[in-house]
C-alpha positions in Angstrom: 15.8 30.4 -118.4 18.7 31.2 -115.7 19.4 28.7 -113.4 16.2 26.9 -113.8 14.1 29.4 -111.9 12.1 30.5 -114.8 9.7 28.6 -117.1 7.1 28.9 -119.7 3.9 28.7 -117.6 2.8 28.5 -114.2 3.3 25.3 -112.1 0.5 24.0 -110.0 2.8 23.2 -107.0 6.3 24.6 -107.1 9.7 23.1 -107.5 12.3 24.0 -104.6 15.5 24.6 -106.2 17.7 25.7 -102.7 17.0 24.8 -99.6 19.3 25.5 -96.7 19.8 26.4 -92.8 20.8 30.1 -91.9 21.2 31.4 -88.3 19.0 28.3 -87.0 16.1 28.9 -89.4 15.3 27.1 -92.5 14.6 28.6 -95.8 13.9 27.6 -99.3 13.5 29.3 -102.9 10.9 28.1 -104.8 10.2 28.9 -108.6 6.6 28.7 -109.6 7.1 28.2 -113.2 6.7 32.1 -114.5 8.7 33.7 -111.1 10.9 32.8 -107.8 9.8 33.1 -104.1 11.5 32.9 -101.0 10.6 31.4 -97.6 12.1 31.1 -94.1 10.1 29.1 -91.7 9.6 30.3 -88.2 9.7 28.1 -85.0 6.5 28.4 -82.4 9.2 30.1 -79.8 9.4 32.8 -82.1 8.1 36.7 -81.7 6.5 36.4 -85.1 5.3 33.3 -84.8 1.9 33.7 -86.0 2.2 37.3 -87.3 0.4 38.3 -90.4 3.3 39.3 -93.0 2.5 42.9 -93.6 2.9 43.6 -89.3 6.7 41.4 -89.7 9.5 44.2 -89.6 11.6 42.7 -91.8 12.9 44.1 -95.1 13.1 42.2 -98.3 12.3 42.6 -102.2 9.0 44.3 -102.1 8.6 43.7 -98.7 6.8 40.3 -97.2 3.8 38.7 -99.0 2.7 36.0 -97.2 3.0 34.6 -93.5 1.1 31.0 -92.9 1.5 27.5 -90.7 3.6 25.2 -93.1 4.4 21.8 -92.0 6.0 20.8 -89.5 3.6 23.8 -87.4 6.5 26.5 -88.5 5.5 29.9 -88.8 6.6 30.2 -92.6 7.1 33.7 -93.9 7.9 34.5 -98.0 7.8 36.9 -100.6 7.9 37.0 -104.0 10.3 38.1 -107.3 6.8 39.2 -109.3 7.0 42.7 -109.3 7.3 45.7 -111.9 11.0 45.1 -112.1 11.1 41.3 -112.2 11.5 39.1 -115.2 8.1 36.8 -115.3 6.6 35.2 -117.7 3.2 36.2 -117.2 3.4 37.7 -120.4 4.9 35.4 -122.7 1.7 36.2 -124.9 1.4 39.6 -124.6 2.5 42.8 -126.3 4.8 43.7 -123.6 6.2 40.4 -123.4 7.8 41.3 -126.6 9.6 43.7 -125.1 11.1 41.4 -122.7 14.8 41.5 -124.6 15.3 45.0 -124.7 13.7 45.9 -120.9 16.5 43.1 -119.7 19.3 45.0 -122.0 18.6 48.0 -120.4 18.3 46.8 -116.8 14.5 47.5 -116.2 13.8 43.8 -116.1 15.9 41.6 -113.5 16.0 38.0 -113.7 17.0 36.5 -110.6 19.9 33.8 -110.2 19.5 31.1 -107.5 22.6 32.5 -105.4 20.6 35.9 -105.3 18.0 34.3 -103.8 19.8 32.4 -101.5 21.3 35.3 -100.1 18.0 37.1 -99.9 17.0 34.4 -98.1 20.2 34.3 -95.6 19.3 38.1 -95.1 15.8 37.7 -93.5 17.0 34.9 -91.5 19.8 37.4 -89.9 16.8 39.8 -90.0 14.5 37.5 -87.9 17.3 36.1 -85.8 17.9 39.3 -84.2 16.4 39.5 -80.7 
């Protein structure tokens, strides 16, 4: 575990564990038990309010994966640290799980700290603050 993003299995509702304000927009990471995501809610008055995530200019890890109405009727906008490259523990069963140690040593896993994150986070926000 790093930071307390990462955990055994996968949560049935995720546990925020940062939360801030960037350039007037709020964000949050989130871990879901096996990996991290990343959101930054956006306000009616904005250009992508309502936008499905894959039309969203906006570059992040892996690009966006998910655009929906959260509450308080923000246009909330996320992606996720689930990829090929990304610790998860997905596998913790599996043959390639077992592998986990060595793929880490050698760089092809990455296991994401919370002030990563955060500044992923602070990123998009600059990213969508941008007229």
């Amino acid at each position: 575990m790093i930071d307390g993003i990462y955990f055994s299995k996968t949560m049935t509702s995720g546990k925020v564990i940062a939360k801030g304000e960037h350039k007037g927009l709020h964000y949050e990471v989130i871990s879901y038990g096996t990996h991290p995501c990343c959101y930054v809610d956006l306000p009616k008055e904005h250009k992508w309010y309502g936008v499905k995530y894959d039309a969203i200019p906006v570059k992040c890890h892996f690009g966006l994966t998910y655009a929906e109405i959260s509450s308080g009727h923000k246009w909330r906008i996320g992606w996720d640290y689930a990829h090929c490259d990304d610790y998860c523990t997905y596998y913790e069963d599996s043959e390639i799980f077992h592998h986990t140690e060595e793929l880490l040593k050698t760089g092809q896993l990455k296991k994401w700290a919370i002030n990563e994150l955060v500044e992923a986070c602070k990123d998009v926000c600059e990213q969508c603050s941008v007229k």
